[in-house]
C-alpha positions as CSV (number, residue, x, y, z in Angstrom):
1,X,19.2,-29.0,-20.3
2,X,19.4,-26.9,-23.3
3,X,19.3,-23.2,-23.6
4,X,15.9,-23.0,-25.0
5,X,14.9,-24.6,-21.6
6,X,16.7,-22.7,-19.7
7,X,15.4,-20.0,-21.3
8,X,11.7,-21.1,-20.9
9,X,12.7,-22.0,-17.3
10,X,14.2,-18.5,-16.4
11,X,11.0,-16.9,-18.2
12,X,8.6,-18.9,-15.8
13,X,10.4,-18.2,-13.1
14,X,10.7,-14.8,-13.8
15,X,6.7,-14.7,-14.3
16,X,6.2,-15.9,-10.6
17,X,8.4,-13.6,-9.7
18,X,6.8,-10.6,-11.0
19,X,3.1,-11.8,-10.0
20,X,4.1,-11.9,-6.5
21,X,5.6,-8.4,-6.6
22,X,2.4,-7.6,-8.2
23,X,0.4,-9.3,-5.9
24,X,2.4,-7.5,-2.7
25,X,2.4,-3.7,-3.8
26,X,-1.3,-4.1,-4.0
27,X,-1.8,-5.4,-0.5
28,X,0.5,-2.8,0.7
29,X,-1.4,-0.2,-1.2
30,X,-4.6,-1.2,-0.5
31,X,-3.7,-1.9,3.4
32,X,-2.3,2.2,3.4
33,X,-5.6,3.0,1.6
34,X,-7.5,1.2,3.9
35,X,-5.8,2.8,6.9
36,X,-5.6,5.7,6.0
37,X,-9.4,6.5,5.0
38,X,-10.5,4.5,8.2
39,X,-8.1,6.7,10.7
40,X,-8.6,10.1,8.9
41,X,-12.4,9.7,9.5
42,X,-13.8,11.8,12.2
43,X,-15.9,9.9,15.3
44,X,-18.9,11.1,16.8
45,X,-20.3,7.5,17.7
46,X,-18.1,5.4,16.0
47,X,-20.3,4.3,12.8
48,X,-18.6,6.1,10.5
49,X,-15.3,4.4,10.6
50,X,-17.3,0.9,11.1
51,X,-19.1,1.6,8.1
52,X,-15.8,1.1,5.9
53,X,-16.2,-1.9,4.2
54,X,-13.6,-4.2,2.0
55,X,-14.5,-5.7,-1.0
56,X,-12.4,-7.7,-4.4
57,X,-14.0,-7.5,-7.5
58,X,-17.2,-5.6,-6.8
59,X,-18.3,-2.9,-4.6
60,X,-20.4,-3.5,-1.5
61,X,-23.7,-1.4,-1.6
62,X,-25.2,-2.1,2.3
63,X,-24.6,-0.1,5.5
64,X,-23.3,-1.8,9.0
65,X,-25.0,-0.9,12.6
66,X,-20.8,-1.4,13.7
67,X,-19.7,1.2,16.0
68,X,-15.8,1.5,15.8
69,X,-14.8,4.4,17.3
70,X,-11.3,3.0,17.1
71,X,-11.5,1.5,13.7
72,X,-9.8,-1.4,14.8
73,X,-12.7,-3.8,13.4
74,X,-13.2,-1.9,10.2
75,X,-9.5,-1.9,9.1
76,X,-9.1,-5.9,10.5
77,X,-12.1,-7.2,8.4
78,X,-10.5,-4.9,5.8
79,X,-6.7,-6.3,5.5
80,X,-8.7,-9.8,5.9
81,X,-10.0,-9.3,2.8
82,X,-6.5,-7.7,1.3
83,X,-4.9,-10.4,2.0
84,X,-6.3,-12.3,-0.6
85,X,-6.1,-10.3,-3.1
86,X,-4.6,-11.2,-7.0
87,X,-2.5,-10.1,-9.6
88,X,-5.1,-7.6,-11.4
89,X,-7.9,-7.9,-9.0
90,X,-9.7,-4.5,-8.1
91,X,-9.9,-3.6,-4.4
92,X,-12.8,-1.6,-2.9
93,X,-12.6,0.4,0.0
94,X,-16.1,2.0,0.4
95,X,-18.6,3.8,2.9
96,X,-22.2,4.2,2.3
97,X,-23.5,6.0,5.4
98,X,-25.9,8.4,4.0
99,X,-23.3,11.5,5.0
100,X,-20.5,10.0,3.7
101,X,-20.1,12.7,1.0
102,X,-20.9,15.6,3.4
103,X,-17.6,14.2,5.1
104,X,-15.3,13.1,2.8
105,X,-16.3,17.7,1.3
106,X,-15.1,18.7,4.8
107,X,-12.3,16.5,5.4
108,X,-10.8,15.0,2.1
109,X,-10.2,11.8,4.0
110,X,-9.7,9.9,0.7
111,X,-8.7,12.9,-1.3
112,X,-5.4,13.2,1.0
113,X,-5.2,9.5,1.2
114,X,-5.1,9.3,-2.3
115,X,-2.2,12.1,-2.6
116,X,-0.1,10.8,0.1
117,X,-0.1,7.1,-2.1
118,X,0.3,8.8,-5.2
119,X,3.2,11.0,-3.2
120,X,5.0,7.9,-2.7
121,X,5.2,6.7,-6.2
122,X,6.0,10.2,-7.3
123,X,2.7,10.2,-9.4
């Protein structure tokens, strides 16, 4: 083997490499998100954490009846749909109960997710 295709070999490999460290760090960033937004939700009934939904690529728009007081359902659906995830993809963690908003002004449930992620990367 020459060291041109050695070269070309290493480089490939190297490639693979780096999209699979790509590919984890965004799981693992978008699983934290994901719990983090889902537990830092307050319950009343439970349909506030069900309503968090998990998306690639585009962001759902529709509302669940789930009640999941818990959030066990909301987060499994959630790394379900993490787990698939690609090199570049764009993960969307969203809520569209009407109050939403109201919420996230009293509690920053995604604002202090958000800074505790960032905190980690020293962003």
């Amino acid at each position: 083997m020459s060291s041109l295709d050695r070269f070309l070999l290493k480089l490939a490999n190297d490639a693979k490499n780096a999209e699979k460290l790509m590919s984890l760090t965004i799981r693992d960033v978008g699983l934290q998100a994901l719990r983090g937004v889902v537990l830092k939700t307050r319950v009343v009934t439970g349909r506030t954490r069900g309503n968090w939904q998990t998306s690639i690529g585009t962001p759902l728009t529709g509302t669940l009846e789930r009640l999941d007081p818990s959030g066990a359902q909301a987060i499994g659906q959630g790394s379900g749909v993490i787990k698939q995830v690609k090199p570049f993809d764009t993960i969307w963690l969203v809520n569209n109960v009407p109050w939403i908003q109201n919420l996230e002004d009293l509690d920053h449930m995604v604002d202090l997710t958000v800074q505790e992620i960032m905190g980690q990367f020293n962003l």
